[in-house]
N, CA and C atoms of all chains as a GROMACS GRO file, in nm:
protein
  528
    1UNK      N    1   6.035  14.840   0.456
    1UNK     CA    2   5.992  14.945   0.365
    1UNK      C    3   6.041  15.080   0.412
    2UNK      N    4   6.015  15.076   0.538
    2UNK     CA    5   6.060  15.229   0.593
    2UNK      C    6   6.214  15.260   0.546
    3UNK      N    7   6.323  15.183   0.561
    3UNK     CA    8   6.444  15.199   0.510
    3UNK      C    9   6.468  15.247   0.430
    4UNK      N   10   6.443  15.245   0.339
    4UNK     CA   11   6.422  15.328   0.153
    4UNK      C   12   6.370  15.458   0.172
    5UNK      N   13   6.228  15.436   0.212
    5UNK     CA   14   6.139  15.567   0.274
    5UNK      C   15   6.195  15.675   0.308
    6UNK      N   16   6.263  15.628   0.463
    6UNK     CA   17   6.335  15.682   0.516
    6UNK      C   18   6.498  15.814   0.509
    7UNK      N   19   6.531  15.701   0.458
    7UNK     CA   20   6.678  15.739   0.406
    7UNK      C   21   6.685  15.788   0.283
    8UNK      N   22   6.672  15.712   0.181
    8UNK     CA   23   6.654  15.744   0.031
    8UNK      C   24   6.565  15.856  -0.059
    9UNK      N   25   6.495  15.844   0.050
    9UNK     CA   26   6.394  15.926  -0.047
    9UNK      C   27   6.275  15.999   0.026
   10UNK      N   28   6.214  16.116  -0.031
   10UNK     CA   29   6.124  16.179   0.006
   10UNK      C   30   5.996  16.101  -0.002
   11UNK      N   31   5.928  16.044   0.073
   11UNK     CA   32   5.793  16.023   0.034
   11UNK      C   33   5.667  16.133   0.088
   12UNK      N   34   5.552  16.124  -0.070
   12UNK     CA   35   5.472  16.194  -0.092
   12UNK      C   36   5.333  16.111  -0.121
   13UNK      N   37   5.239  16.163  -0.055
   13UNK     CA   38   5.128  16.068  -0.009
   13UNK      C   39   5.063  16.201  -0.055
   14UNK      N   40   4.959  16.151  -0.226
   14UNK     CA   41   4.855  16.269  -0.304
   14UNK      C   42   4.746  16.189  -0.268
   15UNK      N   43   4.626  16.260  -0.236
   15UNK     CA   44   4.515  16.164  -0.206
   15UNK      C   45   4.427  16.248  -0.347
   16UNK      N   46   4.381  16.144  -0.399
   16UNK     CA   47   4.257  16.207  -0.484
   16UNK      C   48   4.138  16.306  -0.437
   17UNK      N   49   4.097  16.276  -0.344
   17UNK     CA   50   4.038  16.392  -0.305
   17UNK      C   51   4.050  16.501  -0.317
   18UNK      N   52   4.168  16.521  -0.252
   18UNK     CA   53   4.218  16.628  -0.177
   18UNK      C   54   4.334  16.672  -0.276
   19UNK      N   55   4.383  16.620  -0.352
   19UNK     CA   56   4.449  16.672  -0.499
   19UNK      C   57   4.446  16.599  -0.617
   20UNK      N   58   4.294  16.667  -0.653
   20UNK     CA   59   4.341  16.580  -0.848
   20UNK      C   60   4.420  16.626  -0.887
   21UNK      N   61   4.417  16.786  -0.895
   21UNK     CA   62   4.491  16.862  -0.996
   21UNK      C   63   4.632  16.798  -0.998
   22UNK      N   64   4.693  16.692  -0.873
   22UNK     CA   65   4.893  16.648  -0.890
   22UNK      C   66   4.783  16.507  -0.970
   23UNK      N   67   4.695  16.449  -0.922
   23UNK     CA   68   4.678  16.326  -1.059
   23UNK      C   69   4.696  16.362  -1.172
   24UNK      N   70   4.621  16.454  -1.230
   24UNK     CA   71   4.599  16.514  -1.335
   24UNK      C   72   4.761  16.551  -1.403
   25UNK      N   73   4.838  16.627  -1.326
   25UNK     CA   74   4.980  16.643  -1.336
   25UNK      C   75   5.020  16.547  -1.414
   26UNK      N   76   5.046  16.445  -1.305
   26UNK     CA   77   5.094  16.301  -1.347
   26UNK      C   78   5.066  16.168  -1.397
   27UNK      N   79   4.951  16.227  -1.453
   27UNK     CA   80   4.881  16.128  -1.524
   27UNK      C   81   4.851  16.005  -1.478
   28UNK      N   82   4.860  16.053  -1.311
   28UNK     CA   83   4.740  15.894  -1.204
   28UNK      C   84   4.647  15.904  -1.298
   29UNK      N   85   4.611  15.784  -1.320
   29UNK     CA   86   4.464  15.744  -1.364
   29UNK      C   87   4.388  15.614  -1.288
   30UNK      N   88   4.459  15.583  -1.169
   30UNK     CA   89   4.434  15.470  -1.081
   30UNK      C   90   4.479  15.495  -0.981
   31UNK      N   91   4.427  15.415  -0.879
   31UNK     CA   92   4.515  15.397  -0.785
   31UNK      C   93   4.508  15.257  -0.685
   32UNK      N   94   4.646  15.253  -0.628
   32UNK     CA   95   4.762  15.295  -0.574
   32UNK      C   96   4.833  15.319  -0.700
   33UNK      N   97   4.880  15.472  -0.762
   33UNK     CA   98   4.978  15.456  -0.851
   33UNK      C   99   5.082  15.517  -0.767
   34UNK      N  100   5.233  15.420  -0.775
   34UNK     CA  101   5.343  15.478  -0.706
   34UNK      C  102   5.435  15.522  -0.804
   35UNK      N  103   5.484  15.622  -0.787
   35UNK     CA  104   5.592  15.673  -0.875
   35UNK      C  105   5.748  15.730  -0.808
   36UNK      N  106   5.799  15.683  -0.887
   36UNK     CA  107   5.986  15.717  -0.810
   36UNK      C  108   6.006  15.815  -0.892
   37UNK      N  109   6.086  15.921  -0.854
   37UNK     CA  110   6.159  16.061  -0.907
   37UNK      C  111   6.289  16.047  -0.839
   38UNK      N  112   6.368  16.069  -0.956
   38UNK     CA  113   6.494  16.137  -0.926
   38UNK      C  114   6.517  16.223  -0.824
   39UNK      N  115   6.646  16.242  -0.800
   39UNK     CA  116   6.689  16.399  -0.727
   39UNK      C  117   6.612  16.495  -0.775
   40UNK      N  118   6.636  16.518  -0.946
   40UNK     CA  119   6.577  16.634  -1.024
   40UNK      C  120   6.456  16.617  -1.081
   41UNK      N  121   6.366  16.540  -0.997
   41UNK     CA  122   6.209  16.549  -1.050
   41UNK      C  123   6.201  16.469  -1.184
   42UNK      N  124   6.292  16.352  -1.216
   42UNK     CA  125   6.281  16.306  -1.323
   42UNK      C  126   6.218  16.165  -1.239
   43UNK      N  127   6.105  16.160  -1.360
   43UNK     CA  128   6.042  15.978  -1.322
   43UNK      C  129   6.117  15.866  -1.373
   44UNK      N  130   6.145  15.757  -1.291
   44UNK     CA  131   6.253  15.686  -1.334
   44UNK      C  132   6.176  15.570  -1.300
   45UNK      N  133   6.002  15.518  -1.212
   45UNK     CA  134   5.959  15.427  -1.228
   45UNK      C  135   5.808  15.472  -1.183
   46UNK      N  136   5.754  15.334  -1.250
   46UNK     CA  137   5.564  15.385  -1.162
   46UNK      C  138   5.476  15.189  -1.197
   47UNK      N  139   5.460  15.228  -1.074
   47UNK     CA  140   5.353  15.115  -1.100
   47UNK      C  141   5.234  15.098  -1.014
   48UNK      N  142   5.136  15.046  -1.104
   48UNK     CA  143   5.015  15.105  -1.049
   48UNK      C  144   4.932  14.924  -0.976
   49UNK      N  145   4.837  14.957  -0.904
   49UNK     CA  146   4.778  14.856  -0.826
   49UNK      C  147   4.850  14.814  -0.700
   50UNK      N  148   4.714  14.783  -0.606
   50UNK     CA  149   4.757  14.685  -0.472
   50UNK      C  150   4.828  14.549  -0.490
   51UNK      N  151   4.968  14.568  -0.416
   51UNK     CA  152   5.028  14.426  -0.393
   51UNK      C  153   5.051  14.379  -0.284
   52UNK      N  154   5.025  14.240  -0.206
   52UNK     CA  155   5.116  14.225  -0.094
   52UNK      C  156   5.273  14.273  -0.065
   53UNK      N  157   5.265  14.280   0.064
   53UNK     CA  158   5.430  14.359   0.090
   53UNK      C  159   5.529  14.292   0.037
   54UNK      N  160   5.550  14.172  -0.005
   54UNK     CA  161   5.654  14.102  -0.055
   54UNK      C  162   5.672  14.160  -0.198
   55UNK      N  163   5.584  14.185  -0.303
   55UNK     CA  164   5.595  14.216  -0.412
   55UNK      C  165   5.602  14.356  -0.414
   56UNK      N  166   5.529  14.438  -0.292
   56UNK     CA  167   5.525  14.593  -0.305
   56UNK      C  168   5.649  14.588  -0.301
   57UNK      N  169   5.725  14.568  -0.214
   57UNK     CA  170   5.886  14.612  -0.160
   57UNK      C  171   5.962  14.552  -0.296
   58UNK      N  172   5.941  14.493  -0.376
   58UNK     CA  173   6.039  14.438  -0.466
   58UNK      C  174   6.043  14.550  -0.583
   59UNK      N  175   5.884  14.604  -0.583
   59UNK     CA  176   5.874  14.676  -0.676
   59UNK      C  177   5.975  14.821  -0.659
   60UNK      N  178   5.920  14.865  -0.537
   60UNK     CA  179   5.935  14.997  -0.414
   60UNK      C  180   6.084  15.016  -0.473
   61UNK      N  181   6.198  14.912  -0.443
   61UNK     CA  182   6.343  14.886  -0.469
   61UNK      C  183   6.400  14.903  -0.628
   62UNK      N  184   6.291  14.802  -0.704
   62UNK     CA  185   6.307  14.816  -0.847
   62UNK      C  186   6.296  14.989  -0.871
   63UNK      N  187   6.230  15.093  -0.797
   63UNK     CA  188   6.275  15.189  -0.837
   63UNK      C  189   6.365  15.291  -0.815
   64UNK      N  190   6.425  15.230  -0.691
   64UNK     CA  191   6.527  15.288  -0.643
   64UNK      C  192   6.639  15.224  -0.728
   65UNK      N  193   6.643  15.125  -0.780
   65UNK     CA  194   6.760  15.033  -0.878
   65UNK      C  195   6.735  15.115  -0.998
   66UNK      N  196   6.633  15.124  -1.044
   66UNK     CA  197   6.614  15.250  -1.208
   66UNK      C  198   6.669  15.381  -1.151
   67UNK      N  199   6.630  15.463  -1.039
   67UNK     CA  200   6.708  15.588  -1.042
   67UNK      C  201   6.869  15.592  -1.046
   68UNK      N  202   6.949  15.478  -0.992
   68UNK     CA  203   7.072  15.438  -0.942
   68UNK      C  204   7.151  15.415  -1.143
   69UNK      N  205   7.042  15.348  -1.183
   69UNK     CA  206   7.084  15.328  -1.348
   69UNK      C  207   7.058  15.451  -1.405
   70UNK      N  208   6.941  15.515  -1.359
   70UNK     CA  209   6.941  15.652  -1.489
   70UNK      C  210   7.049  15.722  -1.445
   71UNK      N  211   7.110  15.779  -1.352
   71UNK     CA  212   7.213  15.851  -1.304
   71UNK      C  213   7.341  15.771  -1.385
   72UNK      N  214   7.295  15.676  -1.431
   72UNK     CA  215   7.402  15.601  -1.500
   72UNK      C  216   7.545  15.543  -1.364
   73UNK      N  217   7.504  15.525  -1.263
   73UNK     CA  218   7.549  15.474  -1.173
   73UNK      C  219   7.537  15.302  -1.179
   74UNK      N  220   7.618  15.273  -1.284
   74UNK     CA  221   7.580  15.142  -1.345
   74UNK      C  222   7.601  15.020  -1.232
   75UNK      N  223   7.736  15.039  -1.181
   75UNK     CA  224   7.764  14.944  -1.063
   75UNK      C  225   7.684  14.918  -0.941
   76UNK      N  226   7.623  15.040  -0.916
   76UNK     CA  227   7.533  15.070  -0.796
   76UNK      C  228   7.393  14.974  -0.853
   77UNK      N  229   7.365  15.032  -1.013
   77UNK     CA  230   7.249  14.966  -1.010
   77UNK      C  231   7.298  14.856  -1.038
   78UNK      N  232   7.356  14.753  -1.067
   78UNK     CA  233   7.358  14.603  -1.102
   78UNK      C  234   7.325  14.573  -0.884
   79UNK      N  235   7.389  14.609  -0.820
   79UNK     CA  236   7.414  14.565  -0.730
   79UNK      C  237   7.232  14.566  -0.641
   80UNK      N  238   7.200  14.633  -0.659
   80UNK     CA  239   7.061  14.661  -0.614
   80UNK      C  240   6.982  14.645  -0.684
   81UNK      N  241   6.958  14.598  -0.816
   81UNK     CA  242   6.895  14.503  -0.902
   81UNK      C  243   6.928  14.332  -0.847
   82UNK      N  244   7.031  14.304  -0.882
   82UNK     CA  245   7.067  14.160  -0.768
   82UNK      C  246   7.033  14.137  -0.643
   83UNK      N  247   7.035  14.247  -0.581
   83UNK     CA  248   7.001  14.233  -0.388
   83UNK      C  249   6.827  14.200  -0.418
   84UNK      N  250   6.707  14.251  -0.515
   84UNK     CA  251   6.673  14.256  -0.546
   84UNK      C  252   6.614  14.094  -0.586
   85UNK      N  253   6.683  14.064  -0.685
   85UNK     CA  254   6.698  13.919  -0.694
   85UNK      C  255   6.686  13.804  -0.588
   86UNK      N  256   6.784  13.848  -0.466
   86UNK     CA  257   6.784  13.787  -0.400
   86UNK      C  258   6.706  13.786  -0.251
   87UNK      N  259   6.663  13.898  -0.219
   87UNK     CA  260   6.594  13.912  -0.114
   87UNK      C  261   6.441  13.879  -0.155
   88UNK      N  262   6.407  13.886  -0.306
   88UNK     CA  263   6.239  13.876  -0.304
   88UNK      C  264   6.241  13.795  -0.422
   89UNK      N  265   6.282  13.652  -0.453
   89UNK     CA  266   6.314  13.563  -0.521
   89UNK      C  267   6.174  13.540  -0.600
   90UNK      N  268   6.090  13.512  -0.503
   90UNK     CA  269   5.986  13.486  -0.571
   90UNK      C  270   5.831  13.546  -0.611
   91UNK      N  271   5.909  13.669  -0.666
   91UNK     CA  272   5.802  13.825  -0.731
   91UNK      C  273   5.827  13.810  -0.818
   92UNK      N  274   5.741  13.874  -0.948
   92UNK     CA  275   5.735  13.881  -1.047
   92UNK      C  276   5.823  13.993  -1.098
   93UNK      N  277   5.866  14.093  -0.993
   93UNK     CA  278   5.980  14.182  -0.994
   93UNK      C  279   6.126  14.162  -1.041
   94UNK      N  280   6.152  14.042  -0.954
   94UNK     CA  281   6.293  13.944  -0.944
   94UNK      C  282   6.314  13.897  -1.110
   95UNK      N  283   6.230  13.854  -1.185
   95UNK     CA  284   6.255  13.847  -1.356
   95UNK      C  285   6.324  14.009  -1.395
   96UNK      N  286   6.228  14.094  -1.367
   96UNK     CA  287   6.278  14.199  -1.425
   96UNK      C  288   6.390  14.219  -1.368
   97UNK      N  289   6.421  14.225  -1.240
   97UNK     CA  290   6.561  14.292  -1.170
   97UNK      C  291   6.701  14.169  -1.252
   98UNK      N  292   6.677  14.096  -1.258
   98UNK     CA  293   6.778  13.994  -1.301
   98UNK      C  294   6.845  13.996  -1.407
   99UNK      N  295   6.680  14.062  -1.506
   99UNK     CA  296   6.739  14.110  -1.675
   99UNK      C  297   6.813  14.240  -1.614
  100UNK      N  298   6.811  14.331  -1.601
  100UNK     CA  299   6.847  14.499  -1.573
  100UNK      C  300   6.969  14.432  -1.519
  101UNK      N  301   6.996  14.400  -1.409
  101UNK     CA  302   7.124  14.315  -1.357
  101UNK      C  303   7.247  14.333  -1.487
  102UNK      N  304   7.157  14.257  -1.556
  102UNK     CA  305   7.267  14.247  -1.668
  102UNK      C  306   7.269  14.314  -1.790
  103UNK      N  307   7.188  14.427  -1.774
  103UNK     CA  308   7.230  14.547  -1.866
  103UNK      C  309   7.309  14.621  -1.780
  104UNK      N  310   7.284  14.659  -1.647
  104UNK     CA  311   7.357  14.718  -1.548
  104UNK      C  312   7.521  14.691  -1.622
  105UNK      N  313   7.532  14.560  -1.555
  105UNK     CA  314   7.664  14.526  -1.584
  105UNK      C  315   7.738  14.513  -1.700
  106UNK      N  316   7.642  14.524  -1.832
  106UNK     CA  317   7.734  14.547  -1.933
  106UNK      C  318   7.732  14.679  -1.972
  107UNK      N  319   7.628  14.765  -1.926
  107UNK     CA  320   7.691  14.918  -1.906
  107UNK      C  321   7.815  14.918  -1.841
  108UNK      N  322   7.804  14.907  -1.785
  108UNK     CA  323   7.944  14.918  -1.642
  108UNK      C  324   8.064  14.849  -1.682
  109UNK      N  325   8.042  14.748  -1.773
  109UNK     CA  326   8.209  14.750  -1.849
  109UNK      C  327   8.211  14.723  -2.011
  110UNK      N  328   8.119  14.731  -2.074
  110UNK     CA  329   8.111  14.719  -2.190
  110UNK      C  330   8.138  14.573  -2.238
  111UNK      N  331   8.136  14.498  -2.131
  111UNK     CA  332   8.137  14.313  -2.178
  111UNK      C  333   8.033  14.235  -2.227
  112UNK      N  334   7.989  14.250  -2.309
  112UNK     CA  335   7.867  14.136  -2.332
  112UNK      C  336   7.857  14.039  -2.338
  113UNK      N  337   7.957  13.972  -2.262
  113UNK     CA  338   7.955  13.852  -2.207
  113UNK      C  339   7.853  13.818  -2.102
  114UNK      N  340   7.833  13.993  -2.044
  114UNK     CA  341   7.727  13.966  -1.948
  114UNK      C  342   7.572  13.974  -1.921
  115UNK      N  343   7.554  13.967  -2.070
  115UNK     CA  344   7.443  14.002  -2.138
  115UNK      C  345   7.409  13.818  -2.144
  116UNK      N  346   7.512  13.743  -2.202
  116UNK     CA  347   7.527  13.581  -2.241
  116UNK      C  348   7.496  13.520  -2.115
  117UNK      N  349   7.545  13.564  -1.997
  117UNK     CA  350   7.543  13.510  -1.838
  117UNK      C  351   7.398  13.513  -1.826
  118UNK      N  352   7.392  13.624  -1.863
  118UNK     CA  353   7.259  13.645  -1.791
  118UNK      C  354   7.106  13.566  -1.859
  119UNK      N  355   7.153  13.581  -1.993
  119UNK     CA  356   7.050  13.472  -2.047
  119UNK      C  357   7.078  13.332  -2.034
  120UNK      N  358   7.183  13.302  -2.005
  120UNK     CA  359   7.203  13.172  -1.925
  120UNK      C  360   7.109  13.119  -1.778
  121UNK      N  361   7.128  13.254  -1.695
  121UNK     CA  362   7.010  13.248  -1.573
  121UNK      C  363   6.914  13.212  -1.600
  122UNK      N  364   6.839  13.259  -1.735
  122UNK     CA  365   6.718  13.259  -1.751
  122UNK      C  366   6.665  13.149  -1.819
  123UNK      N  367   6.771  13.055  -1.806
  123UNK     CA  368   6.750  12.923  -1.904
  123UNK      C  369   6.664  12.876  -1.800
  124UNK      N  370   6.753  12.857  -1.654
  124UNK     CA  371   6.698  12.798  -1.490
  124UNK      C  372   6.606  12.891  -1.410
  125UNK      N  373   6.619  12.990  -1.454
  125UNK     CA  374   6.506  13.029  -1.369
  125UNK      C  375   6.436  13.166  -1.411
  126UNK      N  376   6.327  13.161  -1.394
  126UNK     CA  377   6.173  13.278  -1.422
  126UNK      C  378   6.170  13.236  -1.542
  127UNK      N  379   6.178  13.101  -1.625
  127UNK     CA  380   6.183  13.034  -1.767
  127UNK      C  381   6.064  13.108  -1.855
  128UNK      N  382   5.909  13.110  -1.738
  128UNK     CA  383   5.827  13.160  -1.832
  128UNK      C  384   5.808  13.316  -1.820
  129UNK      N  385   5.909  13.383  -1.787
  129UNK     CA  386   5.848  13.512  -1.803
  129UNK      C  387   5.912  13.592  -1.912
  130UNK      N  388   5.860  13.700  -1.954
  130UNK     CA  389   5.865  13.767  -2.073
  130UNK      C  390   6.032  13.844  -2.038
  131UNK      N  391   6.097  13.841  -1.920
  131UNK     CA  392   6.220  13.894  -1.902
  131UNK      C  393   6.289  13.802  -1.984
  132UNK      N  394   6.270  13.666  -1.947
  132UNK     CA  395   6.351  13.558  -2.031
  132UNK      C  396   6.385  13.553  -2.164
  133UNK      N  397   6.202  13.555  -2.213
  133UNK     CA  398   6.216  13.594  -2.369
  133UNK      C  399   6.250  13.677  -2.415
  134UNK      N  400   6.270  13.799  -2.375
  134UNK     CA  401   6.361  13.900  -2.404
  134UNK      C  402   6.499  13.900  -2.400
  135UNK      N  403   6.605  13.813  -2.304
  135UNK     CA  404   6.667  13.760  -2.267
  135UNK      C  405   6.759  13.652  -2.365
  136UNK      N  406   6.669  13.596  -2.414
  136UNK     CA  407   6.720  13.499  -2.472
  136UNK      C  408   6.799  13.542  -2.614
  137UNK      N  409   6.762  13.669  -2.662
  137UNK     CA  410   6.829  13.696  -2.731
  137UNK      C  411   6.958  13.743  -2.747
  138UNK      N  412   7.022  13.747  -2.637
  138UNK     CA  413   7.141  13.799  -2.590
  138UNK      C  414   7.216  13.670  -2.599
  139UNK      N  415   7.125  13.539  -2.574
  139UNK     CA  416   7.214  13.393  -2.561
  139UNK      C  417   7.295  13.376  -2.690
  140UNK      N  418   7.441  13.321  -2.685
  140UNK     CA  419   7.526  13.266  -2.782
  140UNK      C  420   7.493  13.155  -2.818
  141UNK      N  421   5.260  16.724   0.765
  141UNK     CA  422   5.260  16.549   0.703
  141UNK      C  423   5.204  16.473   0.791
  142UNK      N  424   5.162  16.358   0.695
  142UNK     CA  425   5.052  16.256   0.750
  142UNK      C  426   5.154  16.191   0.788
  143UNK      N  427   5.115  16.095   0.912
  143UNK     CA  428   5.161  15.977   0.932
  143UNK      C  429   5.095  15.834   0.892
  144UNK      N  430   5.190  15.712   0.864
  144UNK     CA  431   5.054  15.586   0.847
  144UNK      C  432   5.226  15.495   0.814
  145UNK      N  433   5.205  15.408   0.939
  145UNK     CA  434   5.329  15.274   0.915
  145UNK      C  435   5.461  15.328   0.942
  146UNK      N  436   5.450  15.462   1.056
  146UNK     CA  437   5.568  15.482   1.084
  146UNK      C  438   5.668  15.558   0.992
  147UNK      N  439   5.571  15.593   0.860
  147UNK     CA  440   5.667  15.708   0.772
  147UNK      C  441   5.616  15.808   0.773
  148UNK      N  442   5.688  15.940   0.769
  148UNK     CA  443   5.664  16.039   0.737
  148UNK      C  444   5.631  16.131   0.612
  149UNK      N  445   5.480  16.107   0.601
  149UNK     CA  446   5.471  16.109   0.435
  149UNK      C  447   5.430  16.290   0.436
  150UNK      N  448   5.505  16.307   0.308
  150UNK     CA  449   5.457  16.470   0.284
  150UNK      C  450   5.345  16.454   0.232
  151UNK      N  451   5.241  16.560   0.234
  151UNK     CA  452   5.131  16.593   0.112
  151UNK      C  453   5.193  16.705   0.020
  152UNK      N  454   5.272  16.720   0.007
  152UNK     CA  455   5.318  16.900  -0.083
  152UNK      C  456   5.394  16.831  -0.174
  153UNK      N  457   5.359  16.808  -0.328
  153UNK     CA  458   5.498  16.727  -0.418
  153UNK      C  459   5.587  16.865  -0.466
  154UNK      N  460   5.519  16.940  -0.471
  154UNK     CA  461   5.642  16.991  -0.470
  154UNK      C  462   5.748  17.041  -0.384
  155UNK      N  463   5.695  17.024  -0.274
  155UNK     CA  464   5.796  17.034  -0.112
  155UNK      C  465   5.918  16.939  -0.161
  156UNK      N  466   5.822  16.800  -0.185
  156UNK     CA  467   5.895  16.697  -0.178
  156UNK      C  468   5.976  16.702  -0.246
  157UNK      N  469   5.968  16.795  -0.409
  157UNK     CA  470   6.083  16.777  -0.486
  157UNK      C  471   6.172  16.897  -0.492
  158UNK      N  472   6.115  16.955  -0.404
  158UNK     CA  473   6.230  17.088  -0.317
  158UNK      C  474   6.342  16.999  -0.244
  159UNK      N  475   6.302  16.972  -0.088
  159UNK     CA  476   6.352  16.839  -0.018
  159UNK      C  477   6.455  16.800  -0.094
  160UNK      N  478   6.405  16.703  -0.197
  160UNK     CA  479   6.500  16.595  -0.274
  160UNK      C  480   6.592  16.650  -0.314
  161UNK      N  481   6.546  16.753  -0.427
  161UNK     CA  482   6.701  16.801  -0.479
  161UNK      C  483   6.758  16.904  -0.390
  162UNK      N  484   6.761  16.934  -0.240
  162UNK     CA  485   6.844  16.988  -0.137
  162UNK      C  486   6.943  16.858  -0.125
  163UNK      N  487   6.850  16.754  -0.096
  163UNK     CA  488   6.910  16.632  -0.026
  163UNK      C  489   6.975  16.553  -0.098
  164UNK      N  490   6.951  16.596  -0.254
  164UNK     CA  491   7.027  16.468  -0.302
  164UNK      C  492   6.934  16.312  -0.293
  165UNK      N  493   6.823  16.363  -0.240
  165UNK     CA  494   6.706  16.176  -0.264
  165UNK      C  495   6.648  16.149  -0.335
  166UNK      N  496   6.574  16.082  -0.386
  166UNK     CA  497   6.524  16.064  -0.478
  166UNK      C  498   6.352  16.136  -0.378
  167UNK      N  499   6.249  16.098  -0.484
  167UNK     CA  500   6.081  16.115  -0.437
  167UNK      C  501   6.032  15.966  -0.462
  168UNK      N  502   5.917  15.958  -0.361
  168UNK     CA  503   5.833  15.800  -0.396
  168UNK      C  504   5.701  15.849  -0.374
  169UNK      N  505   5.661  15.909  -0.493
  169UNK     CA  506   5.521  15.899  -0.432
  169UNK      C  507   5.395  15.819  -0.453
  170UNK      N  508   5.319  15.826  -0.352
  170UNK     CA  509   5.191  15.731  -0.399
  170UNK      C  510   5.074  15.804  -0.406
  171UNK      N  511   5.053  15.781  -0.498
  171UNK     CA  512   4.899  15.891  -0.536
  171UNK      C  513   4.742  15.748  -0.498
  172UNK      N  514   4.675  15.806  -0.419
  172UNK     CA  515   4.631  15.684  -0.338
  172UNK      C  516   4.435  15.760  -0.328
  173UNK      N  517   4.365  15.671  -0.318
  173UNK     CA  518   4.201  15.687  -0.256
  173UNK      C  519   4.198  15.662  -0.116
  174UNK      N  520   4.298  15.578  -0.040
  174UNK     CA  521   4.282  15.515   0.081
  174UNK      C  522   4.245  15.636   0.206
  175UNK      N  523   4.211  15.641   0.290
  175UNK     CA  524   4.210  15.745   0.443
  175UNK      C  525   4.371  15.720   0.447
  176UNK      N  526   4.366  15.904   0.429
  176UNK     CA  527   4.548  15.920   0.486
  176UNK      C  528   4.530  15.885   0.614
   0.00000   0.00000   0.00000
């Protein structure tokens, strides 16, 4: 976790107590709510509730993979949407990163072939999650 | 800044989003009840 932390990004620890008025800002209405910002203070992910570290970190990444796509850094994000995929296989994260994967990549070359691949994945695997069914419409 | 797990967490968001856009990083924050 520290890696991301670390390197990537500023982290900011609001305690309710001690600041509603940034809840209030940002429309915490729970907590743990985590939120990713851009360079320029733009929110690019948030998700709220306690997870074990396997799913926190999948999530933690999923928003470092959305800032990498909103910058429209399409290649970057397919690639860290997949690492994604593959380092935390079995989160409920890994559906979502797999679909994005392959919007990533048909941003990044305008093939929608890779839109077809990718609902192919989803024939074999995360079958029941709502990434799939979303997914499936991309299938030929 | 607090410490907790070896990161260096700010309390100031908007420090943090001073910071970021110097640095070019993104922000992660967690808006939390827990003991910093």
């Amino acid at each position: 976790m520290a890696e991301f932390l670390d390197k990537d990004a500023v982290p900011v620890k609001i305690h309710i107590k001690e600041q509603p008025q940034v809840f209030e800002r940002f429309g915490a209405q729970w907590t743990p709510t985590l939120v990713t910002f851009d360079a320029d203070g733009k929110e690019v992910y948030r998700f709220e509730g306690f997870l074990p570290a396997d799913d926190f970190l999948a999530h933690l990444y999923l928003g470092k993979a959305k800032g990498a796509f909103a910058r429209k850094d399409f290649a970057e994000a397919e690639r860290q949407f997949l690492e994604i995929v593959e380092r935390h296989p079995r989160t409920a994260t890994a559906a979502e990163a797999l679909y994005w994967s392959g919007v990533s990549r048909y941003k990044a070359t305008g093939d929608a072939s890779a839109l077809r691949k990718t609902a192919e994945e989803f024939r074999t695997r995360y079958t029941d999650s709502d990434w799939a069914k979303k997914a499936s419409v991309w299938a030929s | 800044m607090a410490t907790s797990t070896g990161i260096s967490w700010r309390k100031d968001i908007d420090g943090a989003f001073e910071e970021a856009r110097k640095t070019g990083r993104m922000v992660f924050a967690d808006f939390n009840a827990a003991p910093l």
